[in-house]
N, C-alpha and C positions, 0 to 999 in steps of 0.2 A: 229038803224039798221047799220050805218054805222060804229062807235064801235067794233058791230060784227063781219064786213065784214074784219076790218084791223085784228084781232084776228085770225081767220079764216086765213089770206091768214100767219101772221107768221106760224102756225100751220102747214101749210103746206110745208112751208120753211126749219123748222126744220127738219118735218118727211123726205123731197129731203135727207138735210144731213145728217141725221142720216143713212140713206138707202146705201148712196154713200159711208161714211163710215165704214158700215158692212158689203158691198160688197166687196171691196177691203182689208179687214181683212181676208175673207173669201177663197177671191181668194191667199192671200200670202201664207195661209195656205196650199192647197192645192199644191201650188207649193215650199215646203218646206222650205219658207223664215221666217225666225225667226226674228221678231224686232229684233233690239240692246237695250240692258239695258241702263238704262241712265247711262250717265257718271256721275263716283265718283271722287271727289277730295281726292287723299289720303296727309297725312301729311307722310312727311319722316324727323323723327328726325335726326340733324348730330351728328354723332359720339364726344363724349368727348372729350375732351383736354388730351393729356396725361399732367399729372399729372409734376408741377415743381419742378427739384430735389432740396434737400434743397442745395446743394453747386452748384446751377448753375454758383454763379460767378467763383469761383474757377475752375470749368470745363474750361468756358468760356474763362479765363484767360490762361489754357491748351491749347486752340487751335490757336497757331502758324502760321501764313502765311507760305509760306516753305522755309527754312531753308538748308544749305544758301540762299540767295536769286542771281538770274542769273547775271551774269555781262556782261561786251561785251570780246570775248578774252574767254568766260567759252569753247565755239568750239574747242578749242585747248589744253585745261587742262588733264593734264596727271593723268587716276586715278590711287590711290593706288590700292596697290597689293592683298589688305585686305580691304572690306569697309564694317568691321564688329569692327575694330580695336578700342581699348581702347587708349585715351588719355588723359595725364596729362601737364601740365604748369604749373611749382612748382613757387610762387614768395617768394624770401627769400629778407627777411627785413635784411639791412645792414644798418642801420642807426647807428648814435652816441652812440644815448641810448643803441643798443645791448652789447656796449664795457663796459658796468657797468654790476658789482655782482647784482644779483635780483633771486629770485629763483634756484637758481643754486648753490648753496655750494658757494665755495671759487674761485669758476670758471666763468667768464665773460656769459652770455645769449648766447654771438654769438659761446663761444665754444662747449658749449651743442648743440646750434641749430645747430654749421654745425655738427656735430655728430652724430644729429638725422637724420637729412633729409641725408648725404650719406646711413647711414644704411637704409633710409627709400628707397632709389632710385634703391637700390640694389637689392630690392625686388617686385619693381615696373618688372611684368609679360613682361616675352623676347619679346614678338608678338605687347608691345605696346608702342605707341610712348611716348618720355620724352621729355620737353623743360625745359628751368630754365631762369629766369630773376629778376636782383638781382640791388638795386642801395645800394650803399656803398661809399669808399673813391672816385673809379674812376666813380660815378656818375649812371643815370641811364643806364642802357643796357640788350638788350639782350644776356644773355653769351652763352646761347646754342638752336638753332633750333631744333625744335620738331624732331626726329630722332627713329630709333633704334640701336641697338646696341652698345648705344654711356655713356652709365653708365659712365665707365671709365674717359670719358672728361667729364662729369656731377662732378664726384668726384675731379677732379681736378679744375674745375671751381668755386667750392665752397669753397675750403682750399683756393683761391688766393682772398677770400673776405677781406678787412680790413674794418670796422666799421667805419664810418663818414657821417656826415651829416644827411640831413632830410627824409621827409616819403613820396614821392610822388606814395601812394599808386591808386590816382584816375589814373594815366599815368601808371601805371604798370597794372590794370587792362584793358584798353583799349588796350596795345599792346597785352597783352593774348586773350584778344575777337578776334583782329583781327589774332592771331596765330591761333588758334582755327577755324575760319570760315572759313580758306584759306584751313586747314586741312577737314573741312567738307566739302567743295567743290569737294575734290580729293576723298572722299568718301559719294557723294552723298547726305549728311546731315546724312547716317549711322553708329552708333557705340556710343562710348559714351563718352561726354565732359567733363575734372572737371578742373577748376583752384584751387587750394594750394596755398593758403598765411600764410605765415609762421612770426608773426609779433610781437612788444612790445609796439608798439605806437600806437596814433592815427594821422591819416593821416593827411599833410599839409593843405589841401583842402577838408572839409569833402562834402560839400555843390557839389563841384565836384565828387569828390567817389561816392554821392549819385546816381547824375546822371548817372553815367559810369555806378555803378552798376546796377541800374534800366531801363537802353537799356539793358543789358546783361540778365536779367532776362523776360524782356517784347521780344525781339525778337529771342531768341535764344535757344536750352534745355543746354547751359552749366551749368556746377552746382558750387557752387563757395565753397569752403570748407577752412575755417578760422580757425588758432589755435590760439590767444592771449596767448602768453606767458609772465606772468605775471604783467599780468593787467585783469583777471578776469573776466567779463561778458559785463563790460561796454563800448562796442563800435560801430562803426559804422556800423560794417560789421557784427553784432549779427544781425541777422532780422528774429526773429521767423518764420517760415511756409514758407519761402522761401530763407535763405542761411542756410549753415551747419555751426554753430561755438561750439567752445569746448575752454573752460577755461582750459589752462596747467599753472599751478603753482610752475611745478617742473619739474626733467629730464622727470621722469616714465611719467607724464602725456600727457608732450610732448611728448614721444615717442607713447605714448597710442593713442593721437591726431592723428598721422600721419595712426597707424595702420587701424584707421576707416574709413580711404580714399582709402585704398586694401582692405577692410573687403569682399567686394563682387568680387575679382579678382579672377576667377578661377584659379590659381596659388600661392595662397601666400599662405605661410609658415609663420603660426604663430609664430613656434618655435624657427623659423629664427631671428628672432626680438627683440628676450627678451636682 
């Protein structure tokens, strides 16, 4: 009996809630209240990786801090007139070895070489700037600051080379770097950079050269364009994928060397040249 009686009074318990229950179903409806659905977890896939290019290094190596970089004193910097302006920094090799027959007929390297590069300077585009830095008998120097209009003293600065002594080719490139970035400063890091080594040897200090050259390359866009004249592929400043070098073996190819350093000058005169 008693059994029954707990049976019985659940029974009862249930039917209260079920009641309670169906009554306030009843009434939401009536008062147009709609449950809410149950909450769904949705997944949201992330978006792909774009894809890495195969020369990221290469890119990576492309992207330059800015160039130049500010100094104190930059507040006062008078810009050029033109900060679209092309320029060049020719370095002519004056050393010993230029004053020896080598490719050159019956005629010394240095007389071919200064032969080529006036003819070559002459055609270097009115609008842009020329420097030239030569070490020879009177040692290293700058002979002429980046300028225009200034061919003429260019041409004369070169016939007053005499051939002597050694290569200090890594200090000839550093004083270009810094010709160069004093010039990019006055034009904002706008226009376009190239040093011109015009050389027979290999440099006193390669181990240096490497150096110089590799700041020059790592934080600047200057372009460095080598001719070896007559000495063929084998040198320091050959650096596939990142300098310009050309083997001249002779006058023509010298002069041919120089021409692929205007090749993209809107102004040159091929014809000029031959």
């Amino acid at each position: 009996m008693k059994g029954f009686n707990r049976w019985l009074i659940v029974a009862i318990i249930f039917a209260i809630v079920y009641y309670v229950g169906w009554h306030d179903d009843q009434k939401n409806v009536q008062q147009g209240i709609v449950p809410a659905p149950p909450q769904q977890t949705v997944q949201v896939e992330a978006p792909p990786s774009p894809p890495t290019p195969a020369n990221a290094d290469s890119m990576e190596a492309r992207l330059l801090p800015p160039w130049p970089p500010a100094e104190a004193g930059d507040e006062a910097l008078v810009l050029a007139d033109s900060l679209t302006m092309k320029n060049f920094v020719l370095i002519l090799d004056g050393s010993g070895s230029m004053a020896k027959q080598g490719c050159s007929g019956n005629r010394s390297k240095h007389e071919v070489a200064r032969e080529a590069v006036i003819a070559w300077a002459a055609l270097v585009p009115e609008d842009a700037n020329l420097g030239l830095i030569v070490f020879d008998r009177q040692g290293f120097s700058t002979r002429l600051p980046l300028g225009l209009a200034n061919r003429p003293q260019f041409k004369a600065e070169v016939e007053k080379v005499i051939p002597e002594g050694k290569t200090p080719l890594a200090i000839a490139v550093d004083t270009a770097h810094k010709m160069l970035t004093g010039q990019g400063s006055r034009q904002l890091g706008y226009g376009d950079y190239t040093v011109v080594i015009v050389t027979d040897g290999v440099a006193d200090d390669i181990a240096a050269l490497d150096q110089s050259v590799n700041k020059v390359l790592a934080t600047s866009p200057i372009i460095i364009h080598t001719i070896g004249f007559c000495i063929e592929s084998d040198h320091s400043l050959n650096r596939a994928g990142r300098t310009t070098y050309r083997a001249a073996n002779n006058p023509a190819e010298l002069r041919q060397g120089l021409q692929e350093v205007l090749a993209e000058a809107e102004t040159f005169d091929i014809d000029g040249f031959k």
